[in-house]
N, C-alpha and C positions, 0 to 999 in steps of 0.2 A: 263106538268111537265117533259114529258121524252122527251118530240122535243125541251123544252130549252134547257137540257143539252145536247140534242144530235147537238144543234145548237151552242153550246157552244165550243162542239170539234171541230168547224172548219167543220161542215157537209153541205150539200146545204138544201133546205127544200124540196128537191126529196130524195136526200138520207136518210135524217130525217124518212120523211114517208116509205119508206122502211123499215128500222131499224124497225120501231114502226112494224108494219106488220110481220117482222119476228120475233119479240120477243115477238108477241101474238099466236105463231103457223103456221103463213099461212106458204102453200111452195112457190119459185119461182113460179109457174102456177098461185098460187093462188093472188100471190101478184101482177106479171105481169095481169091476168084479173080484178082485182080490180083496177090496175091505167092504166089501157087500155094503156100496152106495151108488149112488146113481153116478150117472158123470156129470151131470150139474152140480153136484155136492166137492167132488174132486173141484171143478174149473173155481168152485167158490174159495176152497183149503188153498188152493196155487193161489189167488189174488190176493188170501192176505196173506201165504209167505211170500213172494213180491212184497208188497210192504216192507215186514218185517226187515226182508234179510237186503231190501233196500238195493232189490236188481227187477230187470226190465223186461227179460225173457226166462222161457225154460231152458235154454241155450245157458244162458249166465248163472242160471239156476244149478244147472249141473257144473259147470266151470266151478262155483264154487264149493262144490260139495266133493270134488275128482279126490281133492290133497286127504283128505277128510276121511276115503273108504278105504279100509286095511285093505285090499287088494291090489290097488295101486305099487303101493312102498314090497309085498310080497313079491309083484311081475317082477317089479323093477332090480330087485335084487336075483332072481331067479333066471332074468336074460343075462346078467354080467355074469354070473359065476357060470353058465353055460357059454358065453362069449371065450370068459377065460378059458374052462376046460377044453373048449377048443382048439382057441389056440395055443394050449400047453400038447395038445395031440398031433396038432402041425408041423410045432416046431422040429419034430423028427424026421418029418419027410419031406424039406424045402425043397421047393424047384424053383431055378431062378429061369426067365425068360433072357434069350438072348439081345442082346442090342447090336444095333448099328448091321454090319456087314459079317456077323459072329456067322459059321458056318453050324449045322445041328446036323449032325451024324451023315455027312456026305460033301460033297463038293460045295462051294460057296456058287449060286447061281446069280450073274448080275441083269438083274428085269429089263434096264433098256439099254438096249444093243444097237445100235445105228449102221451096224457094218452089216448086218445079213438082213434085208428086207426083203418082205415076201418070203421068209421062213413057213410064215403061218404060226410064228409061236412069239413073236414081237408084241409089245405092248406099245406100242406107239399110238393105236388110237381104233377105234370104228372100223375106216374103210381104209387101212394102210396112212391116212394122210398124215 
């Protein structure tokens, strides 16, 4: 899928597999021992796909090749239907959070109390002030 379109631009099928190589991660060392070439061979394949594909970095390089790799469009599909199944497994056992002054299994406690200072249990501040 992504050496069509990269054959598409006008790429050779050395620079193609480059491409693909560096917009899966490798570095030049990695991609030069993988197609048993040097790395000055690889840095030369990157300058003219640059050219070619008419970008400025290997940053842009890969931006443009991301839409391009079946893997992409698989995650992408594979987090929503686990998003979903999710929350189809949730939706059984909602808990809602209480708001405002709602009391949760006990007395309602009110945090500032001005009438009993020197409690030792007041939230007033530091040092009582």
């Amino acid at each position: 899928m992504l050496r069509d379109a990269l054959l598409q631009k006008g790429l050779s099928n050395r620079e193609a597999e480059v491409a693909e190589l560096v917009s899966k991660g490798l570095s030049n060392k990695e991609v030069a021992n993988q197609l048993f070439v040097t790395e000055k061979t690889v840095k030369f394949h990157l300058t003219n796909i640059y050219k070619k594909m008419n970008v400025k970095s290997r940053a842009q390089l890969i931006v443009w090749c991301l839409p391009h790799l079946g893997f992409v469009e698989n995650d992408a599909r594979a987090a929503q239907s686990e998003i979903k199944s999710q929350a189809n497994a949730n939706s059984n056992n909602v808990t809602t959070m209480p708001v405002g002054n709602a009391t949760v299994g006990g007395a309602s406690i009110n945090p500032i109390s001005g009438d009993k200072q020197g409690s030792g249990n007041s939230d007033i501040g530091a040092f009582g002030i």
